[in-house]
C-alpha positions as CSV (number, residue, x, y, z in Angstrom):
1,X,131.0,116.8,71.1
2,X,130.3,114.0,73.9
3,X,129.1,114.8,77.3
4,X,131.3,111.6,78.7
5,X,135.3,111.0,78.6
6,X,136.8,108.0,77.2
7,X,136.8,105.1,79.8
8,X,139.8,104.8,82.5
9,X,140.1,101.9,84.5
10,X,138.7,101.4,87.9
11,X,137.3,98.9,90.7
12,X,133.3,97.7,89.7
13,X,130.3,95.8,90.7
14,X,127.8,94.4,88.9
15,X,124.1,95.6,88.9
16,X,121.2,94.4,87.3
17,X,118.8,97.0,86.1
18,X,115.4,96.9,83.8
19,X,115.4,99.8,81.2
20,X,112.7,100.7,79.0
21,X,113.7,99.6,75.4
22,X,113.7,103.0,73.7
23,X,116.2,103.9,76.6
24,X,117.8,101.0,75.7
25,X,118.8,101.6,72.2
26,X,119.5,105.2,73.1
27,X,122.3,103.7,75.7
28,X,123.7,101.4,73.2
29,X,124.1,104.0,70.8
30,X,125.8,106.5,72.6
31,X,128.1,103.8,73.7
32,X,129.0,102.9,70.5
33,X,129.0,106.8,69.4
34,X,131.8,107.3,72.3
35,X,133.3,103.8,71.6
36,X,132.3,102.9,75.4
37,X,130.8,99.7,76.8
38,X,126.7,100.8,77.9
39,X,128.1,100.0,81.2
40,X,130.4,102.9,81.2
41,X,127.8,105.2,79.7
42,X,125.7,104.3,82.7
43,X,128.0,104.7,85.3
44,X,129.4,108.0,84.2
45,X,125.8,109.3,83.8
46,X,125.0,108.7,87.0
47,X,128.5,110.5,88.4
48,X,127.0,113.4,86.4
49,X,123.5,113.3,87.8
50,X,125.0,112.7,91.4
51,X,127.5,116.1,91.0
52,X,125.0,117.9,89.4
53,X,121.9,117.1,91.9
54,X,122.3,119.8,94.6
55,X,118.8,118.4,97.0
56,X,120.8,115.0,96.6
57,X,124.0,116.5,98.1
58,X,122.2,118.2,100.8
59,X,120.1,114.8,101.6
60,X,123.5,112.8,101.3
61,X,124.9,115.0,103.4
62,X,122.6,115.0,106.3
63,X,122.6,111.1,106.0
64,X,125.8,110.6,106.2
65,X,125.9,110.0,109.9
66,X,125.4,106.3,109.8
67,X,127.6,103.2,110.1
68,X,128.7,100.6,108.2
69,X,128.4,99.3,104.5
70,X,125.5,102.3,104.7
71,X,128.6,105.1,105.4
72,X,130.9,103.4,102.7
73,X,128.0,103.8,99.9
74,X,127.3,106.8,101.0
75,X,131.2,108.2,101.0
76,X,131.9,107.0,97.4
77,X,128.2,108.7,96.8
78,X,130.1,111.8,97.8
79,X,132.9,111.4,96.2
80,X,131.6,111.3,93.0
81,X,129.1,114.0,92.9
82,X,131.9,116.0,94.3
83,X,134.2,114.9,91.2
84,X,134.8,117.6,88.8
């Protein structure tokens, strides 16, 4: 059974990250086992890392006080680890 849901459609950015290769592989495969772009394995891991991570919800919690682009990263932060 597969940890992730089948993509839905919503707003992205780009992001360029270096992954070691066995990593990699792994993300391509379980992309392909979920018949899911890597991307969407990626960013639905991270949703589950940031709802699961209780320290990272307090620390998000107590920096959430600041202005700007900061507060909007830090709102959709919040919104996803509070995601079901």
């Amino acid at each position: 059974m597969a940890l992730l849901k089948a993509p839905t459609k919503h707003k992205t950015t780009s992001l360029q990250v270096r992954l070691e290769e066995d990593v990699r592989v792994s993300l391509n495969k379980y992309a392909q086992f979920i018949d899911a772009t890597p991307s969407y394995v990626v960013s639905e891991a991270l949703k589950l890392l940031f709802k699961r991570d209780q320290e990272f919800k307090r620390w998000l919690g107590q920096h959430a006080k600041s202005g700007g682009q900061v507060q909007n990263e830090e709102a959709a932060l919040a919104k996803a680890a509070s995601q079901t």
